[in-house]
N, C-alpha and C positions, 0 to 999 in steps of 0.2 A: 244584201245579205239575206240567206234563206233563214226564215225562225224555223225553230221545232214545230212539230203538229200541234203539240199540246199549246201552243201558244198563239195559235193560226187568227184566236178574235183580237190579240194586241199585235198591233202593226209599230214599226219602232219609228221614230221620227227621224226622218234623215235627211230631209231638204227646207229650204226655208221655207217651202210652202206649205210643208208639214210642222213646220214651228208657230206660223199664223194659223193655222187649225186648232194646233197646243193651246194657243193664247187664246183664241176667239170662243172657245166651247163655252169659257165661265160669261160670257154678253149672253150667250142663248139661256145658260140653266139659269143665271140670276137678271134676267132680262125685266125690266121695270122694278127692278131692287135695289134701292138704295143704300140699305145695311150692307152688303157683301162690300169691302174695300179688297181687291185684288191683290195679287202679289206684283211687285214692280217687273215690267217685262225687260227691262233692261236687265235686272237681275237672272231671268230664265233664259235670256239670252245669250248671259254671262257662261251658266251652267250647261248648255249644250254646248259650247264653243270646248269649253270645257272637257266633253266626254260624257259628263250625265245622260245615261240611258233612260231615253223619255219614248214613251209608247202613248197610242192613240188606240181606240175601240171605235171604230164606223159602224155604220146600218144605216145600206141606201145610200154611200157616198158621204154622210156626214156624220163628224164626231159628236159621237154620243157620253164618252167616256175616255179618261187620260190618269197616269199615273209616271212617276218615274218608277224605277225601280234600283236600286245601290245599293252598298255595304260601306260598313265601315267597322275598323279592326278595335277600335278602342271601345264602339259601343260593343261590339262581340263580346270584349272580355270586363265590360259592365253588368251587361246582362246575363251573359254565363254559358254563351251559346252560337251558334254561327246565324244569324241573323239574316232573314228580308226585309229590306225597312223598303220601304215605300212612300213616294210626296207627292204636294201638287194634286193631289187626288180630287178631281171633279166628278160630278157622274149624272145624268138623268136618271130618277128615280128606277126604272124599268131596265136599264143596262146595268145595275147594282151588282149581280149576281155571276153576270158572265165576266167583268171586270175583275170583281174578288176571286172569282177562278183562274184567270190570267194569272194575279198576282199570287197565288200559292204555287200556281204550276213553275212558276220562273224561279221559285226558292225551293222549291222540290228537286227539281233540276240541276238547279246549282247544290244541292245539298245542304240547302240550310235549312233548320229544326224548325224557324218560326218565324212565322211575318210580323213587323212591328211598322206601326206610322198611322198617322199620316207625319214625315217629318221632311222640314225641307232646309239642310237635308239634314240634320239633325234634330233632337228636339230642346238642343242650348241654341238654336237659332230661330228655328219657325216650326209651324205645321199643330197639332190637333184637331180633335172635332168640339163645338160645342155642344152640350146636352141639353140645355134649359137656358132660358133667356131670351129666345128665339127674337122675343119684341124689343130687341133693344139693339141698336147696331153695331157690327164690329168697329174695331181700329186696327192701325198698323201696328205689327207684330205680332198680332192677335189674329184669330180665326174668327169665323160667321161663316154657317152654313144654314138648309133646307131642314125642317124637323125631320123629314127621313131619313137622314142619312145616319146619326147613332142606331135609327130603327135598324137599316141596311143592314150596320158592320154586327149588330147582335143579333140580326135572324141568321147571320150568315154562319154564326162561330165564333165571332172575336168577340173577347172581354177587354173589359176595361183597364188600362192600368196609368197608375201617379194622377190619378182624381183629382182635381184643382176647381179653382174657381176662378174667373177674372174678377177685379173690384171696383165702382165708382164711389166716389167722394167727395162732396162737395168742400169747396176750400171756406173755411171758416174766417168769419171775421175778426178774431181775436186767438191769443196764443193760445196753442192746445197740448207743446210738446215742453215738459219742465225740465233744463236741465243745470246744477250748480254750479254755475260761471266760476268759481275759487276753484275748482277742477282743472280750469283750463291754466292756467300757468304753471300749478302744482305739477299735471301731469305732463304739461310740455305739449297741448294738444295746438293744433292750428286746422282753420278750413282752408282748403284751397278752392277757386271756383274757378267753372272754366275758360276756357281763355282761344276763341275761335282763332288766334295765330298761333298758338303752340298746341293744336289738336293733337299732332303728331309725337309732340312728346309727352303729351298726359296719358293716349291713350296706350302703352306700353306700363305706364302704373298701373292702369285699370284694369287690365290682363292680368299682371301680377296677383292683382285681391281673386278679381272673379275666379281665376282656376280654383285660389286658394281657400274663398268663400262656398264655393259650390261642390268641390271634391266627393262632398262626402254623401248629394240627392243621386239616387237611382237612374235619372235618368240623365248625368252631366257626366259629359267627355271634356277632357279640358281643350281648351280654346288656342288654336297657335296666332301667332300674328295674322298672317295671310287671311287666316278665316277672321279676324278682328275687324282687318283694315277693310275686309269684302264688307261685310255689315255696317261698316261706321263709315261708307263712302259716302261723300255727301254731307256730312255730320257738321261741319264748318257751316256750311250755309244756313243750316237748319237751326242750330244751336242758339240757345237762351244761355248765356252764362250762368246767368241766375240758378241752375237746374241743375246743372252738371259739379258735384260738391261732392271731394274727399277730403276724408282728412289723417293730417299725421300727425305720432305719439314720436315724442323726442325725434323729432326727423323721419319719423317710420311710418308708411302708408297703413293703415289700420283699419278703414271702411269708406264706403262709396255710395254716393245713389246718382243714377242718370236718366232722367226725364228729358224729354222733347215736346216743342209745341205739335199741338195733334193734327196732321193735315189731313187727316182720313178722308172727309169731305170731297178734298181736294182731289185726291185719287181715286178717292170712287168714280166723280166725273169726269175725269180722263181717261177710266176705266185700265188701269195700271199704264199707259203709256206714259212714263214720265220723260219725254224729249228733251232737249235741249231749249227749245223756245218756252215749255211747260216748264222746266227748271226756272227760264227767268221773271217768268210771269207770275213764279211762285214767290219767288225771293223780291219780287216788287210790289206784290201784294202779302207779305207775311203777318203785316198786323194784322190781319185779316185773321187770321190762326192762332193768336196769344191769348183767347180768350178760353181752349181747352189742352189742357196736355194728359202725356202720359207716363207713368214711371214705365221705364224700360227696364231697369235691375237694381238691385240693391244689394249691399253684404255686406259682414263685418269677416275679418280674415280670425281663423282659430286660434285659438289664445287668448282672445279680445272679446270673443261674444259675450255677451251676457253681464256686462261692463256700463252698459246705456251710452254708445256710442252713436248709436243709430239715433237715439233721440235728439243726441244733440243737431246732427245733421238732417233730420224730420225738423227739424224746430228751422233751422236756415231755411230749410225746401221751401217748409210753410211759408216764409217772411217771403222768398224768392218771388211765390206765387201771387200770395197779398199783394204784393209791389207791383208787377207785372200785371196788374189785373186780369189774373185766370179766375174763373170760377169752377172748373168742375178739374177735378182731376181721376184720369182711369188706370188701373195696370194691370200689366200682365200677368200670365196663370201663376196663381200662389197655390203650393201641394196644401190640399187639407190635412195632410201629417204634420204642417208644417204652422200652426198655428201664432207662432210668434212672429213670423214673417208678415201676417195681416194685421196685427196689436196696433201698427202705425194706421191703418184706413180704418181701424175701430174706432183710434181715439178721435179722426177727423169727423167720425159720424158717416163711413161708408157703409157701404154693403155690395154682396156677392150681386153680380153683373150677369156674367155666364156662367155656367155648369163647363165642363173643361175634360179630355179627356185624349188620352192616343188608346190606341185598340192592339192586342196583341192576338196571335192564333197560331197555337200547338200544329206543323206540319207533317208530324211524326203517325199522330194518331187516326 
């Protein structure tokens, strides 16, 4: 396929040999860096088999720089506009420029108003940049980059938008979440915890809340199964029961949190190849990983907020962890608008981790 002129420095990926270029750029920029935990290759794998149009930047035969580039309809009419979103976004500090030109000329092109990302490929799934925290390493589901790169996307023109923080927390040794047990029979409450043989039918509750917990943040598109089941592959193996805790009011699912032990480590030193033989050497070695985890999400469904549901299920997580001997616990981006979302890693005695951020850029102007 011939590209446009204007897009003559991004080359599209179109062979597997160009997909091992995709994946090997982040060994060179994070090359003796242990923070950067990669994205799983089987996953980008997944997405080019897929159709995700993934582009490569060379200079002198090697990639210097990679992005995907996609739309999606639901975040268009989130956001209020025809959209470029953009993932996977790697870069050598000095390709920043010709890279970010690529990506507006392709949404020029196409006729969309604004570039948004890093998101892979949303951002209820993966992708931002971190701004602050630099000395502290990523995890999965979370981003770590170079302190250049927020410099990058704001010499370039992009602002910031849905400001977050990631959080650490160390797990306490005594209870820290109060909630009044006479509650629970009164109100017909129960926990459910999860249960690595019926993954598959809890995780269709859990869809239910998240669409219905998240609906109403700026940047959440709701979630269909397919895109559930792509994210929670794997999830069996990985799973603490302990972690995975919702609960129902008279029979009715009302809030969730889902935590996993942290293997970031793990895949940093694989450097995202997770194979098949790496799968089983994981799951033979996983005590190995019960000493950190991370919350993945949490919510209470509308109607219910503001009820101290979440405490009670804070209060289980907590004991979960205690039990399991975790000591530290980390999660992912909480909006700073959103400050009751973090009230749970105050009360454990956390604090903000990364600075957090996706980048947007007016293409009109």
């Amino acid at each position: 396929m011939t590209e446009p002129a204007e897009l003559a420095a991004l080359r599209p990926v179109e062979t597997h040999r160009d997909l091992r270029d995709f994946l090997s750029l982040t060994d060179r920029v994070y090359a003796g860096e242990p923070r950067f935990v990669p994205p799983l290759h089987a996953q980008v794998r997944t997405w080019f088999r897929q159709g995700v149009r993934m582009y490569v930047l060379r200079r002198r035969g090697q990639v210097v720089a990679r992005t995907t580039l996609h739309a999606d309809a639901a975040l268009d009419a989130k956001l209020g506009g025809r959209t470029q979103l953009f993932g996977l976004t790697e870069f050598a500090e000095e390709a920043a420029e010709e890279l970010f030109d690529g990506i507006c000329a392709a949404g020029r092109l196409d006729g969309r108003q604004s570039a948004f990302g890093p998101v892979s490929l949303l951002p209820n799934q993966a992708g931002g940049v971190i701004t602050s925290g630099f000395g502290e390493r990523g995890f999965i589901d979370s981003a770590w980059n170079h302190p250049y790169y927020p410099a990058a996307y704001e010499a370039y023109g992009f602002a910031r938008r849905f400001e977050s923080d990631t959080w650490i927390c160390p797990v306490p040794d005594k209870e820290v979440f109060a909630f009044d047990d006479r509650r629970i029979e009164a109100e017909r409450l129960r926990v459910h915890r999860g249960d690595r043989r019926r993954v598959a039918e809890q995780l269709p509750i859990l869809r239910e809340m998240l669409n219905a917990s998240f609906a109403q943040l700026g940047y959440y598109t709701e979630i269909s199964a397919e895109q559930l089941a792509a994210q929670t592959d794997g999830l069996a193996y990985l799973l603490d029961e302990a972690l995975l805790l919702y609960l129902t009011k008279a029979d009715r699912p009302v809030a969730f949190v889902l935590c996993l032990p942290d293997i970031s480590e793990f895949v940093a030193k694989c450097r995202g190849n997770l194979h098949l033989l790496r799968q089983l050497r994981l799951l033979a070695t996983r005590s190995r990983y019960r000493r950190e985890a991370v919350l993945i999400i949490k919510g209470t469904v509308p109607g219910e907020q503001g009820h101290g549901y979440m405490r009670l299920l804070s209060r289980e997580l907590h004991e979960g962890l205690r039990r399991g001997g975790y000591h530290t616990l980390r999660s992912t981006y909480v909006e700073r608008t959103n400050p009751g979302s973090a009230a749970q890693y105050v009360a454990m005695g956390g604090r903000p981790l990364h600075g957090y951020t996706f980048y947007a850029k007016d293409l009109l102007s």
